[in-house]
N, C-alpha and C positions, 0 to 999 in steps of 0.2 A: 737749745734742743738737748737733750738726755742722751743723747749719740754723744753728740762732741762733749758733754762736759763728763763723760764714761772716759772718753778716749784721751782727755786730758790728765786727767787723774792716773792712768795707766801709765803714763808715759810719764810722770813724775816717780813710780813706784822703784823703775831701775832694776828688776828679779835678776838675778844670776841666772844664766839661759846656756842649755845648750842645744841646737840646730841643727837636723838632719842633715843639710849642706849651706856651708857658710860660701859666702862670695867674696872672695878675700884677691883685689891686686889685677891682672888680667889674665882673663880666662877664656878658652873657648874649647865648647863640649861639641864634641863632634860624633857622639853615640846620643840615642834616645835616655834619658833620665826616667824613671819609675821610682815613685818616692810613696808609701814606704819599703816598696819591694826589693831593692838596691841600699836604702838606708836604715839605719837604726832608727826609730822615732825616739826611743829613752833610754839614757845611758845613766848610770849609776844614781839612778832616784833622784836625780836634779832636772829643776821643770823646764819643760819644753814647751816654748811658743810660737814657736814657724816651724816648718818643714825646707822652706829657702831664705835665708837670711842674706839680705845686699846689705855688705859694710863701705863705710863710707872709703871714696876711694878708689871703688872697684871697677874693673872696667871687663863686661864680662857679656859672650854670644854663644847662645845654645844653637844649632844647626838642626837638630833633628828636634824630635819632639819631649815633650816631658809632661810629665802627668803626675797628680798629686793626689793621692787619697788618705784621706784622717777623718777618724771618727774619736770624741772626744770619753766615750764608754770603755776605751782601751789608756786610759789616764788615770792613776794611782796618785799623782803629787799636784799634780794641776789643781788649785784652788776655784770654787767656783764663784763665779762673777768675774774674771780674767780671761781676755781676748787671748783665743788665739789664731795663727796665721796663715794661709797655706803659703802666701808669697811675701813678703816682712822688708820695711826697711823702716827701721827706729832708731831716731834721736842720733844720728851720728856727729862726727866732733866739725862738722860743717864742710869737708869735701867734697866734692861732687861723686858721685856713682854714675855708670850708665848699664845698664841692662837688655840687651836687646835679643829676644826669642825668635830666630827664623823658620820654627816651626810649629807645629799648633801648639796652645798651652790647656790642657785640662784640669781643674782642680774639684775635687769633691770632696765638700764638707759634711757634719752628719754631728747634731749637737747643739748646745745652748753656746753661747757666746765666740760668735765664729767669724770670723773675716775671711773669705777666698784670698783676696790681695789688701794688704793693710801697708799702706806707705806713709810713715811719720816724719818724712824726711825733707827740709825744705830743698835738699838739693841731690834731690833722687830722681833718675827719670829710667822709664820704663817703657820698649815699644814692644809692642806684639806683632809681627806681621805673619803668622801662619794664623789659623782659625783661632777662637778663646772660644773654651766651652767652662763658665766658672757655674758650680751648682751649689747649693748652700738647704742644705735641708733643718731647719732651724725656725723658732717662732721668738726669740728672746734675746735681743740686745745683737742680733748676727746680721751678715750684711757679704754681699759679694764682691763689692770694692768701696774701701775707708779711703779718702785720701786727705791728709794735713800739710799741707805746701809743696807736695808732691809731683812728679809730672809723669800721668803713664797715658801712651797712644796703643789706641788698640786699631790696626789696617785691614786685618785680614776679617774674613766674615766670624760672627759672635754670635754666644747663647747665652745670654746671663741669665740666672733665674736668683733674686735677689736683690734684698737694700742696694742703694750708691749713694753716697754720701761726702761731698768732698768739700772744704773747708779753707782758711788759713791761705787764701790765694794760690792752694791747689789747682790742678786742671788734668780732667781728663776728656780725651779726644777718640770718640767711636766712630770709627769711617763703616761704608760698607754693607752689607748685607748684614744685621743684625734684627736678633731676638731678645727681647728684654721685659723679663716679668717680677717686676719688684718695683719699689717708688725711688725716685731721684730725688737728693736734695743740695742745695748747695748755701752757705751764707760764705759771710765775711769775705768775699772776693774772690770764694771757687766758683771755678769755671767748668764748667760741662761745655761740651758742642758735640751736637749730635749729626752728623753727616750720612745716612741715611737711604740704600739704594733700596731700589725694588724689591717687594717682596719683607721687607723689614715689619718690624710688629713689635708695639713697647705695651705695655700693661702695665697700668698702674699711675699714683698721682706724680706729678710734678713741681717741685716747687724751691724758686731761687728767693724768696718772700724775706729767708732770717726771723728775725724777733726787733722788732723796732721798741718793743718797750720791755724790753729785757735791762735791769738796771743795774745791773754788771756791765754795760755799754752807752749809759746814756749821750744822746746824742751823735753817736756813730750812726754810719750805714752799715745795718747789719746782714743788708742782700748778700745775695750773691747773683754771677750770674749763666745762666742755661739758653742755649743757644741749638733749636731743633729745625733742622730741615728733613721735611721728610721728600723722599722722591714719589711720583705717581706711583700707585701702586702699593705705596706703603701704609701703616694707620700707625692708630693710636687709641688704644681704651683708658679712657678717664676714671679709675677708681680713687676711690675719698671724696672730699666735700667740695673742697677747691685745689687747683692747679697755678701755678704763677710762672711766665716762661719771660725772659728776657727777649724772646726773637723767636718767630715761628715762621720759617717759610717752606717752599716748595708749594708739594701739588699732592699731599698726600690725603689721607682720609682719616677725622677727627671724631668718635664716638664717646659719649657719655653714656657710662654703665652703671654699676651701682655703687649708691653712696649711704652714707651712714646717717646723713640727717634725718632727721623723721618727714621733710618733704619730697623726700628722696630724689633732690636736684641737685646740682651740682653748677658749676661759676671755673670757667678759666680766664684768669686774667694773663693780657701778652702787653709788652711794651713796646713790642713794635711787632708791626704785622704784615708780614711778605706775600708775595707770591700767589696762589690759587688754589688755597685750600679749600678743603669738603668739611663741612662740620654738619655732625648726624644730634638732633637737639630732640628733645623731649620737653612734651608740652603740659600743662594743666588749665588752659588759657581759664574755665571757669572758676578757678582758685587764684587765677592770677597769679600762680608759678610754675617756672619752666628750667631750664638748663640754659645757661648766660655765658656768653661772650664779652667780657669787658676789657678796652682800650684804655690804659690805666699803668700806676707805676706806686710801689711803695713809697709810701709820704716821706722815708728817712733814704730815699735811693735818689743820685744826685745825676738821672739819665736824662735824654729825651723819649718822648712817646711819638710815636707814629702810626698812621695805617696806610696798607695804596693796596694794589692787587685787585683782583675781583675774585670775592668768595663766595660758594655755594651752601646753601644750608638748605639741609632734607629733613623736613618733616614726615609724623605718621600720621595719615589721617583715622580719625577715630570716629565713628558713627555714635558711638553712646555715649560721649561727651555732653552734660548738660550744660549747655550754651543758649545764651540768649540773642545774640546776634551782635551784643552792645559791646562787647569785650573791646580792649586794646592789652595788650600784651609787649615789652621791650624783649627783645632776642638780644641784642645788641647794644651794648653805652659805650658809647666815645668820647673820652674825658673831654674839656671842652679847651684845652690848651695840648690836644696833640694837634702836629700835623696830620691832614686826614685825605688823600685822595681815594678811596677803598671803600668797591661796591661791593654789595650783599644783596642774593638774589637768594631764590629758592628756588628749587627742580621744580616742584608745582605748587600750587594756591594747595591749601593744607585743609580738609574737612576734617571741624570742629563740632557734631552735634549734627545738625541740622542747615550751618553755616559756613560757608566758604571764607576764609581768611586770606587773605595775600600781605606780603612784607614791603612796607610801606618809611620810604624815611620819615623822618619825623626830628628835624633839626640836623646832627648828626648821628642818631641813634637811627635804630631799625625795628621796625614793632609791628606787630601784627596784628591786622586790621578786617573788620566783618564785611564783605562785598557783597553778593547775592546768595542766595541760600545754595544748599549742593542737590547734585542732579538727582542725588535719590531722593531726597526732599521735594523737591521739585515733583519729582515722580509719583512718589506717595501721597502727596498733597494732589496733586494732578487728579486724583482718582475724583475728582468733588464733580471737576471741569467735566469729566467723561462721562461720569453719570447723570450728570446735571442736561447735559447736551443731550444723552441717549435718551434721557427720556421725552426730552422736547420731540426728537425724531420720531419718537415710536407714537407720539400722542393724537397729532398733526391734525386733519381738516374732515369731515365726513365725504367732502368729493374726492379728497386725493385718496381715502381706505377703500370706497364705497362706487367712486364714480358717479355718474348723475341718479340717484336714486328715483327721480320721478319716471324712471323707462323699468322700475323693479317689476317681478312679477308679481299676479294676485294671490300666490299663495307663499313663497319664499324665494330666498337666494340661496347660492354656495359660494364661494367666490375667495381669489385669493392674489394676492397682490405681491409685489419686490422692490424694492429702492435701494438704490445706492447714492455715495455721495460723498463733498468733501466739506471738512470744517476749520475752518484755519485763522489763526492768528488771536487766540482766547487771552484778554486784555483785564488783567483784575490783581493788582500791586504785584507780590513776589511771582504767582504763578501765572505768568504772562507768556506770549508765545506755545502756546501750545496749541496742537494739528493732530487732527484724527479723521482718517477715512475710514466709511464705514459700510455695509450693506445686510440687508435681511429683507423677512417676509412675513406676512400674516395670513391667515386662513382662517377663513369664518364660516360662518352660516345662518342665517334669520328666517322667523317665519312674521309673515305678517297675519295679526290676528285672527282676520275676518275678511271675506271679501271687500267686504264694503268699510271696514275698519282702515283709517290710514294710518294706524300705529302697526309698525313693526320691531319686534325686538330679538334681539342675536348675541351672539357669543364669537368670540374669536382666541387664536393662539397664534405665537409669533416669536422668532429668535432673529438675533442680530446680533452682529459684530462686527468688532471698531477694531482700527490699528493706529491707536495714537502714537506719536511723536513728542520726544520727551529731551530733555538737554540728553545729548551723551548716550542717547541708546532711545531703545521703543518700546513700546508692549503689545497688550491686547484684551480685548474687553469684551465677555460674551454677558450677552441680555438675553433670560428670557422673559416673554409677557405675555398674560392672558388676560380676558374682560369680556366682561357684559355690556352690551347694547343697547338703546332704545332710541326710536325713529317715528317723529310724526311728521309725515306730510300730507297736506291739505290741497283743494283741487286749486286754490285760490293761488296758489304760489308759495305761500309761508310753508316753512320748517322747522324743526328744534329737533336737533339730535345729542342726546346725553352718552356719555360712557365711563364707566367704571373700568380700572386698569390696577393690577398688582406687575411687579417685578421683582425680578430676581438676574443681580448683576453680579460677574465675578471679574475680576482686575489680576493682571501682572502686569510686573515690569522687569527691563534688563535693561541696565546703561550702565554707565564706567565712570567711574571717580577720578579726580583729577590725579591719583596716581597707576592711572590706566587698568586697575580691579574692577574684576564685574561683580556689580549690586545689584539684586532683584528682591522684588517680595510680592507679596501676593494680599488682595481684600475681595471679602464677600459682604454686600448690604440691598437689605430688600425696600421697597418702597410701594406709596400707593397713591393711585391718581383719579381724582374725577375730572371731567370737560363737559361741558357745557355749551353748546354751538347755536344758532340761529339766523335763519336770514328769509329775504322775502323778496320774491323775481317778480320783475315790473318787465312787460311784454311790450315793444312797440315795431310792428309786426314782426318780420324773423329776429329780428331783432331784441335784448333786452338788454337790462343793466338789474343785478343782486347785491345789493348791500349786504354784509355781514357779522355778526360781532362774535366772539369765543370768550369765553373763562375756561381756563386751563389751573386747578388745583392739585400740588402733588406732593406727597413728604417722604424722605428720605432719609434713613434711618442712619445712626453712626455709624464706623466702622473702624477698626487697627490695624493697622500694618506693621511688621517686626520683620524691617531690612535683613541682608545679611551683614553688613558691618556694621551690625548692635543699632542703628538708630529704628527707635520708635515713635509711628507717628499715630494720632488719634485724630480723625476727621469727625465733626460735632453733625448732626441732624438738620436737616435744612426742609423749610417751606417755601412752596414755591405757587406763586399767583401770578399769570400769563394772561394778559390780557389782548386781544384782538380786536381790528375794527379796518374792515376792508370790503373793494367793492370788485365784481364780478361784470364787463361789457362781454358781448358772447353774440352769436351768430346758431341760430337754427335751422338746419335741413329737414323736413320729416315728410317720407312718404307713407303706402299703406303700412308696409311691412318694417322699413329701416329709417334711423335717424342718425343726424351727426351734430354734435355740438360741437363746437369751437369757441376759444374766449382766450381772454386775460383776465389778469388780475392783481392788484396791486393793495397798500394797507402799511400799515403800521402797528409793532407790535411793542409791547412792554411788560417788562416784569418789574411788578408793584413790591416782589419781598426778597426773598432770596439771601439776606443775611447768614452766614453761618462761620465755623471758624477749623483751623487745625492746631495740632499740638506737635511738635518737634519736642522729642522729650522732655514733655511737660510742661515746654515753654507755646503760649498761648500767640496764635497768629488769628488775625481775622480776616473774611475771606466776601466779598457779596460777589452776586452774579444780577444785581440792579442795571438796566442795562436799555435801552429801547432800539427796535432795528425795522428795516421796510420788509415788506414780505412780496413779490413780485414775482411774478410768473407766466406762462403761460400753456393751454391745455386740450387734449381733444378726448370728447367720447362718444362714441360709434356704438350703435346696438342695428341687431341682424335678426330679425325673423323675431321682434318680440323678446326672444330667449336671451342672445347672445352680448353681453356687453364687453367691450374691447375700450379702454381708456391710459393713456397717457399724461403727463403733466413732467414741467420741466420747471424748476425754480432756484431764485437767488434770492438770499434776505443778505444783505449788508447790514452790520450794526456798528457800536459804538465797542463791543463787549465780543464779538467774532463775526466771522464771516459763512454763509454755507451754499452749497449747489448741491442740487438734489435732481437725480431722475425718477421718477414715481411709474409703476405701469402696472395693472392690472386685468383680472380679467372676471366676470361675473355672470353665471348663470342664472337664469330667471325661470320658476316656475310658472 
């Protein structure tokens, strides 16, 4: 690294130094220290490179506080590219020093080549137990604590803003409440350990890595090693490309932020892996990159690896993600020679696009896996279901609109009708399960041609709406519909009744994402329908039986939907051909003035087409509503003076593709 071999060079150069306060034999200060308030920083034009010098030897305890300020713009003889110190202990003749601050220590730098605390010393040790607040305002070769075989403890709570960098089987030791915004590094046998309480926060990369093919060392371990627990409560921002930590435990919270690669992800590797960490990942899964966790050890570090604990990893889900459903994605490698008891969960299954992902082992690794699509998807796509079904309801039978038309009058109708109902459990690959209750009305009016004419023809209007049920939340879905009419019936018993039908539907939705956000969006699409109906009553006395058949035609236009968490879905155009074939047993009252019909009715229906597909941004799903179901029921209609018709009807169709129950009632005036 260009640190250490800066800091090696400097310490062969030997300058003639003179030091604001030298630390010379034992000492103890029992007033506060202000440096350079209290000191000279330059005496007779000879260079100065600390502000506290520990000479070997010394044995020395501040009581009160001491604080250091240097900025390096008030230096006449200082050579540039030469470190200097605010706290210094260099190259002594190999006696020990000790150092120990019992009250807080402040140092503020301001400057190109600048150490807060720079300790050269392999038998230097340094405790801080009042707070350490070291600042370093510097971009070039500066750093807020160097250390080269050094030993400094800091106990009390800490603010570093700054490099750390410690080398040469150095070690430094951060207990406590600490703040740390600058990158650690350590090789050749420094040691870091970060001991870490609540409320603590580091920023920046981490790394005991060294240079394994550095060839000034071949064949050395040129690690070092970094030793972090953090406590709940506490994190950690991942800046740079990759992170390398000897040991990570606790229970604190791990986020990757930005990196410099141009796929802007980022890689920590730990060698051993404790406790019940949070790690916050960022994903690409359709680029097949993300932010990595790997179980792992430098190929020239002579450790074990391990993992146990159980850790959580928080995904974002992202709606605009182009995803095809196929992805697999690794979060996690686990070298395959650690020991490994250590589960990896996630807070929730993570929406990717249009697809639900959950974390999934996969030998020893953890990778992320396409399960069923997500509820907005679901949802959006669902609109196929709801309008496909709305229209079946709104199309239905000329007795359930109309009632028994052979009791019409000879000049026209009015007449107006209401249903409600339920539809549940719609069965067609991803968009499966889905329920919608629904209710509306129609209103019409016909004339029949001629007295003696049995064609009549009419017109009607009609609104309806649905409350489907959707994964994760609901909607609602208003239909309206109008159409023209045409009715022939004959004295013989035969019928055929036609209708023309247009609509106009509108869709929302509101449901929750697997990390409990509400999604909605909203589709409008119009559609047009023809039917075709006929049948023929065979009379044996009150009695009869009416076979029946129907063609049901109807197309439905595309539609888009633009979620709120960016997913975009496009629902394709779909035809639809409803085929019918059912029969009518039934019972006759009729006196001069009134009649009452009663019956059943039973049948089988099918849809011959119904192909169609959706788009999840972009990615192409396909969708039928192919499907056959019974249509069963039963019905009464009452007419009063001629005029008055009053009709009923109750029904269930089961199918293979949904299920429905419908109450039908109406009521019809007769000229």
């Amino acid at each position: 690294m260009k640190k250490k071999k800066l800091i090696i060079l400097l310490s062969l150069a030997m300058p003639l130094t003179v030091n604001a306060l030298k630390l010379q034999g034992t000492q103890i200060f029992t007033d506060e220290v202000n440096i350079p308030v209290t000191h000279d920083i330059e005496k007779n034009g000879d260079s100065v490179y600390s502000n506290i010098d520990i000479e070997s030897g010394s044995n020395t305890v501040f009581e009160k506080n001491v604080t250091i300020n240097m900025s390096r713009d008030g230096f006449s003889s200082v050579n540039d590219g030469m470190t200097i110190d605010g706290l210094r202990a260099f190259m002594t003749n190999g006696v020990s020093s000790s150092t120990v601050f019992n009250g807080d220590l402040n140092i503020n730098m301001r400057g190109e080549y600048f150490d807060a605390i720079g300790l050269h010393d392999d038998n230097a040790t340094v405790i801080i137990n009042g707070k350490t607040t070291l600042t370093v305002d510097a971009h070039n070769e500066s750093g807020a604590i160097t250390i080269l075989g050094s030993n400094l403890t800091l106990n009390g709570e800490s603010n570093i803003s700054g490099d750390i960098f410690v080398t040469n089987n150095g070690t430094l030791k951060i207990n406590n409440k600490s703040i740390i915004k600058g990158d650690i590094f350590t090789e050749f046998g420094g040691t870091v350990i970060l001991d870490l309480a609540a409320g603590s926060k580091i920023v920046g990369e981490v790394s005991a890595f060294g240079d394994p093919d550095d060839p000034d060392y071949p064949g050395q371990d040129t690690t070092g090693i970094i030793k972090m627990n953090l406590a709940k409560g506490s994190s950690w921002e991942l800046e740079g490309d990759d992170s390398y930590l000897t040991e990570l435990s606790g229970q604190g919270n791990i986020t990757f932020t930005s990196f410099t690669r141009s796929n802007n992800f980022g890689e920590l590797v730990i060698e051993n892996l404790k406790g019940a960490s949070t790690f916050n990942l960022r994903t690409d899964i359709a680029s097949q990159q993300s932010d990595k966790i790997i179980i792992s050890k430098s190929s020239d570090a002579n450790r074990t690896v391990s993992a146990e604990g159980t850790h959580t990893i928080n995904l974002i889900n992202n709606g605009s993600a182009q995803t095809t459903g196929n992805e697999k994605l690794t979060l996690v490698e686990i070298d395959d020679n650690a020991t490994n008891t250590a589960e990896f969960k996630t807070n929730h299954d993570v929406e990717l696009g249009g697809y639900q992902y959950s974390l999934d082992k996969d030998g020893k690794d953890y990778v992320l896996t396409a399960k069923p699509i997500t509820s907005s998807a679901m949802a959006s796509a669902g609109f196929l279901n709801a309008n496909y079904l709305m229209n079946y309801v709104e199309t239905q039978t000329l007795l359930k609109r109309l009632g028994d038309m052979r009791t019409s009058g000879k000049f026209g109708d009015v007449w107006l009708r209401g249903f409600t109902g339920k539809l549940d459990s719609f069965s067609g690959g991803k968009l499966s399960k889905f329920d919608m209750s629904y209710h509306g009305f129609q209103f019409g009016a016909d004339k029949q041609l001629s007295e003696n004419s049995p064609l009549v023809i009419g017109a009607f209007v009609g609104q309806t709406y649905g409350n489907p049920d959707y994964k994760n939340g609901d909607g609602s879905l208003r239909s309206f519909n109008t159409g023209i009419y045409a009715t022939y019936l004959d004295n013989s018993g035969f019928y055929i009744d036609g209708v023309v039908k247009y609509d106009r539907q509108k869709n929302h939705f509101k449901v929750k994402d697997t990390a409990n956000n509400h999604i909605q969006g909203t589709g409008h699409s119009n559609g047009l329908g023809l039917s075709m109906e006929l049948g023929q009553k065979f009379k044996i006395n009150d009695f009869y039986i009416e076979p029946q058949t129907q063609f049901s035609y109807s197309h439905q236009n595309d539609n888009s939907i633009n979620a709120s968490n960016g997913l975009k879905v496009k629902l394709g155009n779909y035809n639809s051909l409803i085929g019918r074939a059912s029969a009518l047993l039934g019972y006759e009252f009729n006196s001069d003035e009134n009649s009452i019909n009663i019956y059943a009715k039973t049948g089988i229906v099918r849809e011959f087409d119904g192909d169609t597909y959706y788009k999840l941004n972009n990615h192409k799903e396909s969708h039928s509503f192919k499907g056959n179901w019974w249509n069963n029921g039963v019905g009464i209609n009452a007419n009063f003076n001629q005029k008055h018709n009053i009709y009923l009807d109750l029904e269930s169709s089961p199918g293979n593709k949904f299920d429905l129950l419908q109450v039908n009632g109406g009521y019809r005036y007769s000229f």
